[in-house]
DRENGU-296223 format. One record per atom (N, C-alpha, C, CB): residue number from 1; residue in one letter; chain; atom name; y, z, x. Coordinates in nm, 3 decimals. Glycine has a CB too. Example, Ala and Ser with C-alpha at 12.3 -4.5 7.8 and 13.67 -1.06 7.14 Angstrom:
<tilums>
     n   res   chain   atom        py        pz        px
     1     A       A      N    -0.569     0.780     1.319
     1     A       A     CA    -0.450     0.780     1.230
     1     A       A      C    -0.330     0.780     1.320
     1     A       A     CB    -0.447     0.905     1.131
     2     S       A      N    -0.225     0.708     1.285
     2     S       A     CA    -0.106     0.714     1.367
     2     S       A      C     0.003     0.787     1.290
     2     S       A     CB    -0.060     0.572     1.408
</tilums>
This chain:
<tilums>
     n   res   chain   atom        py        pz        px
     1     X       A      N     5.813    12.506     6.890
     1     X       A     CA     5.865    12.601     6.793
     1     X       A      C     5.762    12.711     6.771
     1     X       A     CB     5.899    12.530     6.659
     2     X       A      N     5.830    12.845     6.741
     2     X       A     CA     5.745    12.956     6.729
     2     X       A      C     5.714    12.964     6.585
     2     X       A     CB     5.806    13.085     6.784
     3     X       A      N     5.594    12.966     6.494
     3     X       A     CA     5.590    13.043     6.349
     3     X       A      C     5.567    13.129     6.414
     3     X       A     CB     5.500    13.019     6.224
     4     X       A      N     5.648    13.239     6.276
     4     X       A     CA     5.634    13.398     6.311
     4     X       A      C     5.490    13.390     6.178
     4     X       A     CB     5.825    13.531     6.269
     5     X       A      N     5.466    13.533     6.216
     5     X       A     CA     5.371    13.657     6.120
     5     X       A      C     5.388    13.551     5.961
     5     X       A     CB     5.481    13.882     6.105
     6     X       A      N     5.518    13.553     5.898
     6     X       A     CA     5.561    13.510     5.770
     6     X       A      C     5.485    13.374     5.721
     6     X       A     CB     5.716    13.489     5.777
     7     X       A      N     5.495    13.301     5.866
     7     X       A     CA     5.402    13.114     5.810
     7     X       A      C     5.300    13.161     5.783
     7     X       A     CB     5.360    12.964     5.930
     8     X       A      N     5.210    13.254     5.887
     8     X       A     CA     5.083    13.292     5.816
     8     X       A      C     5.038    13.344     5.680
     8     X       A     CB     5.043    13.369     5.877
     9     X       A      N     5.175    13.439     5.651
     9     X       A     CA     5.139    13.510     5.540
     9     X       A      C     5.109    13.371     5.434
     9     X       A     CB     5.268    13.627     5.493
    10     X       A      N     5.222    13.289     5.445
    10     X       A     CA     5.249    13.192     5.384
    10     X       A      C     5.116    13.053     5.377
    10     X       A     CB     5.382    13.163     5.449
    11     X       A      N     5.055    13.078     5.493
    11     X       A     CA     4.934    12.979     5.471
    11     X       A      C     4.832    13.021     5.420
    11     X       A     CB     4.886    12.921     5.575
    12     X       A      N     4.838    13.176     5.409
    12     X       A     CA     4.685    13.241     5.317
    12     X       A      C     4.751    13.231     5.179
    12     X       A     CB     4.619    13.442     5.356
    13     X       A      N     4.897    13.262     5.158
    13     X       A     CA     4.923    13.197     5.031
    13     X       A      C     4.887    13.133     4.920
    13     X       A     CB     4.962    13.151     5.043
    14     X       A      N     4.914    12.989     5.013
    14     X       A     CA     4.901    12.836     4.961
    14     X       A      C     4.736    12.818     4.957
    14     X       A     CB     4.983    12.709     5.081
    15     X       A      N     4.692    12.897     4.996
    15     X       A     CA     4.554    12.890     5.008
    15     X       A      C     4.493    12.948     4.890
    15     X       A     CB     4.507    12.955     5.128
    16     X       A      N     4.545    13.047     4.877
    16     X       A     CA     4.493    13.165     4.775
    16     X       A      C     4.527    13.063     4.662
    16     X       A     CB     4.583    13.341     4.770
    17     X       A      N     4.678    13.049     4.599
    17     X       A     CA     4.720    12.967     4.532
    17     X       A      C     4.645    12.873     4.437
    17     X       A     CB     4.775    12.918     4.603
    18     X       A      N     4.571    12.794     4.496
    18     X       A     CA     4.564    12.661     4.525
    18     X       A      C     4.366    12.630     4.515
    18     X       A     CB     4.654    12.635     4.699
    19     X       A      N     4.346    12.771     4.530
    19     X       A     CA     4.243    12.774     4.574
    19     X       A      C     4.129    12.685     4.523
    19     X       A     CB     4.224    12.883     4.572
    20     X       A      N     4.164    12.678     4.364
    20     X       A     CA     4.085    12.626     4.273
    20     X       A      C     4.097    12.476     4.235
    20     X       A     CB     4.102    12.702     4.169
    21     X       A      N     4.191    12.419     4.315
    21     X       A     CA     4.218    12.291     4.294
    21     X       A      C     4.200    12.228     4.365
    21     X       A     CB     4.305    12.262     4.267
    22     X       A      N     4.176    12.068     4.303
    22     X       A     CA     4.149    11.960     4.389
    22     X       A      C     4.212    11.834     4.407
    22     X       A     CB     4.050    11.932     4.368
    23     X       A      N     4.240    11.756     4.514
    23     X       A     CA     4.288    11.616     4.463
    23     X       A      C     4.215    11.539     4.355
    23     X       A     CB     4.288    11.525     4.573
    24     X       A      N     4.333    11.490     4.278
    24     X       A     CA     4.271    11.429     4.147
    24     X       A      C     4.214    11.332     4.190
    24     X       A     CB     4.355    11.388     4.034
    25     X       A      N     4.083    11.332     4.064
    25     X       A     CA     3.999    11.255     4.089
    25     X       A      C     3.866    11.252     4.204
    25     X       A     CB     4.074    11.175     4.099
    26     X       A      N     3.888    11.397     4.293
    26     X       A     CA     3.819    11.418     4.403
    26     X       A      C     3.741    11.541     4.409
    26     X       A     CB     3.900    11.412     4.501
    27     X       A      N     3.658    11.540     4.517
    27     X       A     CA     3.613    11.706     4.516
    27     X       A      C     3.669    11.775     4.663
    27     X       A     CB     3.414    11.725     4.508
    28     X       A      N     3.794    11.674     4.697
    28     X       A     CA     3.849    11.722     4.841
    28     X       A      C     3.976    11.839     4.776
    28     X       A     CB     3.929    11.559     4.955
    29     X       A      N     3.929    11.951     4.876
    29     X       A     CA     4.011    12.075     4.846
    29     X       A      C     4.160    12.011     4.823
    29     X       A     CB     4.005    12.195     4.978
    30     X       A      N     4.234    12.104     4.749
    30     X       A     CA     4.371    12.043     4.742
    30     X       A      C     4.465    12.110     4.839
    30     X       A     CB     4.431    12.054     4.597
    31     X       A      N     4.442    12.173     4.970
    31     X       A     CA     4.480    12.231     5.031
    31     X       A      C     4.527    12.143     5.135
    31     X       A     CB     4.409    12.318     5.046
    32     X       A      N     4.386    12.029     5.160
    32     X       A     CA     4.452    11.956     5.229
    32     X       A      C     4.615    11.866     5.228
    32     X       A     CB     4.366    11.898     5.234
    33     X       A      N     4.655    11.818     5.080
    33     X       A     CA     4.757    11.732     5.093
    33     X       A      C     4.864    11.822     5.104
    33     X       A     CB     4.769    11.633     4.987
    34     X       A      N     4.838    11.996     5.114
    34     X       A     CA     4.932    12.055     5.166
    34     X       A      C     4.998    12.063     5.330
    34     X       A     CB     4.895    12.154     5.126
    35     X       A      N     4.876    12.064     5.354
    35     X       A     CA     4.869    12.073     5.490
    35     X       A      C     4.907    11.956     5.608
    35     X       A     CB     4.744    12.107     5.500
    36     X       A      N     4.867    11.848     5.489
    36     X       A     CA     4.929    11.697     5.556
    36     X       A      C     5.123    11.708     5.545
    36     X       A     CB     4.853    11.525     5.425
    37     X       A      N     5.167    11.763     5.428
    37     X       A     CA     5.249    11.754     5.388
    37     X       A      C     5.340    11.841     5.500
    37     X       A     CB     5.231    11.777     5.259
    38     X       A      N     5.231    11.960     5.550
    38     X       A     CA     5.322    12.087     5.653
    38     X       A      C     5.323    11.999     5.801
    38     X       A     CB     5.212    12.284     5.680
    39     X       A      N     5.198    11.881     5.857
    39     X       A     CA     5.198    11.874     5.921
    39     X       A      C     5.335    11.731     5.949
    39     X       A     CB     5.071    11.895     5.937
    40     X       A      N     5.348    11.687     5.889
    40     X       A     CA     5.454    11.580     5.917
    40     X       A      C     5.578    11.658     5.894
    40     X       A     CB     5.445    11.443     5.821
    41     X       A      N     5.616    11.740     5.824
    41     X       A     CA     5.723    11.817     5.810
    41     X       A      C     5.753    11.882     5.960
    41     X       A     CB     5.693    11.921     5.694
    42     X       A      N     5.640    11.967     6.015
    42     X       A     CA     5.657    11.997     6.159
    42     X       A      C     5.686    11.914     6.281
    42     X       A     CB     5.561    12.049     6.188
    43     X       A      N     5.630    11.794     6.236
    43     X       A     CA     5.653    11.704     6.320
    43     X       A      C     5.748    11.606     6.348
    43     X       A     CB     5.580    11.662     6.317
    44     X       A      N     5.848    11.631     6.235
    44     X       A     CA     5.962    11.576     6.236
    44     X       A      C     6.091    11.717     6.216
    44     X       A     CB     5.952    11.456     6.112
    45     X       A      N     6.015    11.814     6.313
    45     X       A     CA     6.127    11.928     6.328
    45     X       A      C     6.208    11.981     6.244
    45     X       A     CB     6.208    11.902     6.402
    46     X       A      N     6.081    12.024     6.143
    46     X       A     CA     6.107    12.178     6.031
    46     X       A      C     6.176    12.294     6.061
    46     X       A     CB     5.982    12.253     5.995
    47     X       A      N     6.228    12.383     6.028
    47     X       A     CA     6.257    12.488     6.073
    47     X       A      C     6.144    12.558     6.003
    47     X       A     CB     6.396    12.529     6.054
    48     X       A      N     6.094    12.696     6.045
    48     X       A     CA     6.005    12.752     5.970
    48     X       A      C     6.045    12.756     5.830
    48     X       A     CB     5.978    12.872     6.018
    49     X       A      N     6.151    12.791     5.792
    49     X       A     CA     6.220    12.793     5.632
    49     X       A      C     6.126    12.640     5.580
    49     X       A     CB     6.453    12.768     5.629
    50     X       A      N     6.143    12.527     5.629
    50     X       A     CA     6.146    12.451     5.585
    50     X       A      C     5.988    12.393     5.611
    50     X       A     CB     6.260    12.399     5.617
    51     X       A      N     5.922    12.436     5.696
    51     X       A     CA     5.784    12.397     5.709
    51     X       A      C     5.714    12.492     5.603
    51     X       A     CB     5.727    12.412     5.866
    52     X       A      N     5.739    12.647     5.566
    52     X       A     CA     5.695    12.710     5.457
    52     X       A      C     5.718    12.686     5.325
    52     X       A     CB     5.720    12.807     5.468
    53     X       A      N     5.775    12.576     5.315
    53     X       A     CA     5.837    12.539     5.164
    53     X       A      C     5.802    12.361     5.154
    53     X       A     CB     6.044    12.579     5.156
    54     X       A      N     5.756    12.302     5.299
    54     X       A     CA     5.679    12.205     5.251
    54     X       A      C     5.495    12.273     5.205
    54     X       A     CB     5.689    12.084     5.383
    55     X       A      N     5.476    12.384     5.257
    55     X       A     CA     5.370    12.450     5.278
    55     X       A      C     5.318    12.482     5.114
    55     X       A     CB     5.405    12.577     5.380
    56     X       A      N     5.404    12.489     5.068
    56     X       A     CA     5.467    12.571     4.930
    56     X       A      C     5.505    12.504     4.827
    56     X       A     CB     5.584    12.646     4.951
    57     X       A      N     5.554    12.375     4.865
    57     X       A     CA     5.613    12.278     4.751
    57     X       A      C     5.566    12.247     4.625
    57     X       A     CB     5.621    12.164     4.791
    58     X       A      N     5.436    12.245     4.623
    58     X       A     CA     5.354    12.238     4.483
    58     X       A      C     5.357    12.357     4.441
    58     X       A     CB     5.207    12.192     4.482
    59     X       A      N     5.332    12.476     4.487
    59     X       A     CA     5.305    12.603     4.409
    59     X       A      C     5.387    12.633     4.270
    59     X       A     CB     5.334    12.717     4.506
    60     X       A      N     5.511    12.561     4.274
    60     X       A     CA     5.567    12.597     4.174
    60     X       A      C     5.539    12.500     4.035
    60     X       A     CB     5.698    12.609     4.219
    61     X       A      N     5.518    12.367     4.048
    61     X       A     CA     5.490    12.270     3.983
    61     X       A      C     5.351    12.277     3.939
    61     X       A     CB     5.522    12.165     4.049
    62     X       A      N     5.254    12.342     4.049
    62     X       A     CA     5.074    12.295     4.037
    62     X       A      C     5.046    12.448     4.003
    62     X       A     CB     4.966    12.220     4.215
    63     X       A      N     5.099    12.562     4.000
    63     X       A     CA     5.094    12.698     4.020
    63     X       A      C     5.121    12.818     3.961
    63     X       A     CB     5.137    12.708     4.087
    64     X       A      N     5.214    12.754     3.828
    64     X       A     CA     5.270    12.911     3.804
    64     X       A      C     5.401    12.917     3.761
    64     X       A     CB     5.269    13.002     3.931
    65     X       A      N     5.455    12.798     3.805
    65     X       A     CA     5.593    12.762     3.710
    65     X       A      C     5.675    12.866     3.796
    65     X       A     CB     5.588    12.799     3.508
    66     X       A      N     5.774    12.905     3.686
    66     X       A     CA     5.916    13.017     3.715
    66     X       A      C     5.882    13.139     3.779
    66     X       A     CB     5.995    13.072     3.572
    67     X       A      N     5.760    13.187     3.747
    67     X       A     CA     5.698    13.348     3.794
    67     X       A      C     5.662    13.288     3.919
    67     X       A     CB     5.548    13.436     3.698
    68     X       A      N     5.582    13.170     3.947
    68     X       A     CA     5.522    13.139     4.075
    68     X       A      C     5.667    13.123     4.225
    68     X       A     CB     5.424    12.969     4.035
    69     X       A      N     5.761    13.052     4.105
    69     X       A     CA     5.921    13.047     4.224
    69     X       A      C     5.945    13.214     4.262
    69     X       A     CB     6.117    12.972     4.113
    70     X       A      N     5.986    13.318     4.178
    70     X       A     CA     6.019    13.404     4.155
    70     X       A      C     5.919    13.498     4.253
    70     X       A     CB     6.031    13.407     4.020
    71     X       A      N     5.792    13.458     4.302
    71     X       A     CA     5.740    13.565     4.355
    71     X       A      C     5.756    13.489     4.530
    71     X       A     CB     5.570    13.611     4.277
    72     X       A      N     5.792    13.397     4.503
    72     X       A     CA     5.781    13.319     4.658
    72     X       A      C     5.908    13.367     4.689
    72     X       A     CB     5.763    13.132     4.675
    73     X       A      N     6.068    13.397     4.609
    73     X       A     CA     6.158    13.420     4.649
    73     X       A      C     6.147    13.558     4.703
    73     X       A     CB     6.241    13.389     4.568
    74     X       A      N     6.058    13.667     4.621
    74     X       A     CA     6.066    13.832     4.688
    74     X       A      C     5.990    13.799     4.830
    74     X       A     CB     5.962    13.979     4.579
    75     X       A      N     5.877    13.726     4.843
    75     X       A     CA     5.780    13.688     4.955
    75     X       A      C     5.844    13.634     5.077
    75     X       A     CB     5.681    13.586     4.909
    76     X       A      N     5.925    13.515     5.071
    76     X       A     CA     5.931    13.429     5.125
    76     X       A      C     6.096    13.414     5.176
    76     X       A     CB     5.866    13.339     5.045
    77     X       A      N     6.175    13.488     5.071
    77     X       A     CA     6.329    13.464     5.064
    77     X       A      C     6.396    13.340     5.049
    77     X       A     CB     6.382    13.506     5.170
    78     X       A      N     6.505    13.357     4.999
    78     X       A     CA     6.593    13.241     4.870
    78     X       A      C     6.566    13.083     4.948
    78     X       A     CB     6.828    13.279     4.853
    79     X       A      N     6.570    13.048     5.052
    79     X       A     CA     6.589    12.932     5.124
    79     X       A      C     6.450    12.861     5.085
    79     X       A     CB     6.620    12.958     5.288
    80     X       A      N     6.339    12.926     5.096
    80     X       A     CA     6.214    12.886     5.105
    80     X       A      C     6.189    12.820     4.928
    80     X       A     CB     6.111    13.029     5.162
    81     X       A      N     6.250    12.951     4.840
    81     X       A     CA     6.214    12.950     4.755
    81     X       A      C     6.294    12.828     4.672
    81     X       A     CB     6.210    13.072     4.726
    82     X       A      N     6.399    12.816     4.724
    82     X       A     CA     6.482    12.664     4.676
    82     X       A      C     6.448    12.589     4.717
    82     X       A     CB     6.604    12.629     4.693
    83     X       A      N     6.333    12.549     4.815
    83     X       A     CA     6.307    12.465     4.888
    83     X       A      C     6.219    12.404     4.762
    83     X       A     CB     6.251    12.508     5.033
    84     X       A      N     6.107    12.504     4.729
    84     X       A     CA     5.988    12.488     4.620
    84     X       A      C     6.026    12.442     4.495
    84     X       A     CB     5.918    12.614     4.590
    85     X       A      N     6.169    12.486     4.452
    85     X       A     CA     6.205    12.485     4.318
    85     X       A      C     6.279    12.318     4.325
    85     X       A     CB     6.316    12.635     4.272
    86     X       A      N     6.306    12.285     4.408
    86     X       A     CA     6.392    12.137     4.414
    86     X       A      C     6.310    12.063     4.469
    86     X       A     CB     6.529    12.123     4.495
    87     X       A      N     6.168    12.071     4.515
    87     X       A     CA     6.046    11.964     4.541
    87     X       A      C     5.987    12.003     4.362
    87     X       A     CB     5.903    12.019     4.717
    88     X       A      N     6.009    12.025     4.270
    88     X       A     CA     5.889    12.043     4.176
    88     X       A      C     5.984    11.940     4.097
    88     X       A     CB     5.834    12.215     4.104
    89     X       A      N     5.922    11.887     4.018
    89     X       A     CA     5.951    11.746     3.912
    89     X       A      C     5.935    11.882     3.750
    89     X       A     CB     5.759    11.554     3.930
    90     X       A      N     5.878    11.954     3.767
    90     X       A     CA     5.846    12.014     3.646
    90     X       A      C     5.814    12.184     3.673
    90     X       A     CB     5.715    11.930     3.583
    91     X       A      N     5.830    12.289     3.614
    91     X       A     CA     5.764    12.427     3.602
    91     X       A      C     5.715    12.452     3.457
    91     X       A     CB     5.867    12.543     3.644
    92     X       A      N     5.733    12.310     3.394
    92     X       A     CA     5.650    12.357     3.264
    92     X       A      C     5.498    12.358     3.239
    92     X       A     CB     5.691    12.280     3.164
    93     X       A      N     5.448    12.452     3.189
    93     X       A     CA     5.279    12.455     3.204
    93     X       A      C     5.252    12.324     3.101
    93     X       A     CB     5.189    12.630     3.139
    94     X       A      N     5.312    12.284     3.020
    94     X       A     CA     5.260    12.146     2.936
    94     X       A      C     5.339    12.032     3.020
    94     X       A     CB     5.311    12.141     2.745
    95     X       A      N     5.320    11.924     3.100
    95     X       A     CA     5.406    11.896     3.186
    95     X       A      C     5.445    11.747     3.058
    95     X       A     CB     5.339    11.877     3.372
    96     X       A      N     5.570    11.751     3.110
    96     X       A     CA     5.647    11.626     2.996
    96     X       A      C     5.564    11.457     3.048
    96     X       A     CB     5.886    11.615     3.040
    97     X       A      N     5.606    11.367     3.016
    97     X       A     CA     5.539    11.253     3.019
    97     X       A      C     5.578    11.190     3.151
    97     X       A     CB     5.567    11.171     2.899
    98     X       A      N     5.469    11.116     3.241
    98     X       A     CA     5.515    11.105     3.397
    98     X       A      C     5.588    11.045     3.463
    98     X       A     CB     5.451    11.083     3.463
    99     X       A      N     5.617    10.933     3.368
    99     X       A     CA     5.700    10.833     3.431
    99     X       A      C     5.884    10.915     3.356
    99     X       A     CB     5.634    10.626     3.361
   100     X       A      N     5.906    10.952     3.278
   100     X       A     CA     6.031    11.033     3.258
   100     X       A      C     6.050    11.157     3.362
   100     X       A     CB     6.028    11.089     3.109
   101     X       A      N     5.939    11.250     3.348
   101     X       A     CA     5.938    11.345     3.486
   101     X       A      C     5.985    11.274     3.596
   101     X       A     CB     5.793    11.397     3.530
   102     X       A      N     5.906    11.156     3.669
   102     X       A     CA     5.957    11.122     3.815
   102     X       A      C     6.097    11.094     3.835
   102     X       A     CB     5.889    11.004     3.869
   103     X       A      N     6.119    10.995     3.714
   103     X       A     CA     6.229    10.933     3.721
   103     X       A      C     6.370    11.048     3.727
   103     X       A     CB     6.221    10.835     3.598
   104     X       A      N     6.360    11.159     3.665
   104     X       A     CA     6.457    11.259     3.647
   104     X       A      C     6.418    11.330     3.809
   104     X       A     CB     6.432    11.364     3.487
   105     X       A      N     6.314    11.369     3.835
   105     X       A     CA     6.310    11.394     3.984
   105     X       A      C     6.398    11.347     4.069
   105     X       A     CB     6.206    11.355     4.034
   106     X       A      N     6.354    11.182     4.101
   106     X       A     CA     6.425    11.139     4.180
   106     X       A      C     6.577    11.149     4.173
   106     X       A     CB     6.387    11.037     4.188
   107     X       A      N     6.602    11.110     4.055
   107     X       A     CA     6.769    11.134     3.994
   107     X       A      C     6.850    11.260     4.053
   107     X       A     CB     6.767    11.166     3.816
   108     X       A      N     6.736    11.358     4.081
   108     X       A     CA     6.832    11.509     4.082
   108     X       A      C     6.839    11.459     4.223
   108     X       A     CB     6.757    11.701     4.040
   109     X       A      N     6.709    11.423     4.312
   109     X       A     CA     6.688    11.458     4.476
   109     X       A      C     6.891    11.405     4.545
   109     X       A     CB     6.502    11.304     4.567
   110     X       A      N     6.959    11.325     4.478
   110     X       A     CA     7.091    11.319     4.558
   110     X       A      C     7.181    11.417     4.581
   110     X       A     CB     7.164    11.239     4.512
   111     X       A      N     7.142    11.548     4.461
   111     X       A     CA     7.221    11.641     4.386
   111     X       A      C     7.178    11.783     4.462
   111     X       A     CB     7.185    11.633     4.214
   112     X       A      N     7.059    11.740     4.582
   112     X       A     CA     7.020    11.874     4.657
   112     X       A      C     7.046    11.857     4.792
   112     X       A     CB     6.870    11.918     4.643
   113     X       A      N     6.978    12.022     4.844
   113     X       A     CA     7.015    12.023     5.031
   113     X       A      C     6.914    11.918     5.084
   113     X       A     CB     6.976    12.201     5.132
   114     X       A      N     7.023    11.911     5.163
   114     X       A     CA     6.891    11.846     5.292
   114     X       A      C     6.768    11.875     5.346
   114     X       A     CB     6.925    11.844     5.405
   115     X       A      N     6.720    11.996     5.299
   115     X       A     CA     6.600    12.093     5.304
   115     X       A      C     6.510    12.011     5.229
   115     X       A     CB     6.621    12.248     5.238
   116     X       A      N     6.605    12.002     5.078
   116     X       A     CA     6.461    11.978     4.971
   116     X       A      C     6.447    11.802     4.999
   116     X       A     CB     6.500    12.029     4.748
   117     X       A      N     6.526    11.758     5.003
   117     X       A     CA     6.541    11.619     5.092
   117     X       A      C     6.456    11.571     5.194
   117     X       A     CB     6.653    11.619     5.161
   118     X       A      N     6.445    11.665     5.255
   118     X       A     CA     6.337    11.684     5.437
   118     X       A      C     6.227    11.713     5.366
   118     X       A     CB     6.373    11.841     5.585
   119     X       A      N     6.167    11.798     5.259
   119     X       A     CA     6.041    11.819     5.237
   119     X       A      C     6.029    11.741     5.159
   119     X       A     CB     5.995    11.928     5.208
</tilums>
């Protein structure tokens, strides 16, 4: 498979993004569990839409909430950006309590595409 110009834009992104964060509890960049996340996505035959939005999946949850979806949709276009918005459990900057968050997560995941399903 070819990424175009756009994955790149999209991996200085997630980079930029992200930049300041880490796996919890760690001092390992948090870029990596993105990147794990892009690389099994590719490897089980992403479409670029869908490898940029596993690429992307936290940004909206770890990132920036509604403005952070909203700028990936002018960036990235609607597919990508639904991709991000139906992997996030939350876009609230105070995030609700975790075990109610997941549980409503999982609940919706029957209620989406096969995109947000695949990522």
């Amino acid at each position: 498979m070819y990424l175009s110009p756009l994955f790149d834009t999209a991996l200085t992104y997630a980079t930029h993004i992200h930049a300041h964060q880490q796996r919890k509890s760690t001092e390992i960049p948090y870029i990596t569990h993105l990147l794990g996340v892009l690389s099994i996505a590719l490897e089980y035959g992403a479409t670029e839409e869908e490898a940029i939005g596993a690429l992307l999946h936290d940004a909206g949850e770890d990132a920036g909430g509604e403005g952070r979806i909203a700028d990936i949709r002018l960036r990235f276009g609607n597919a990508v950006a639904d991709i991000v918005a139906g992997c996030s459990d939350t876009l609230e900057e105070h995030k609700p309590d975790w075990r109610t968050r997941k549980e409503a997560y999982i609940a919706h995941l029957s209620h989406t595409t096969p995109s947000i399903r695949f990522v």
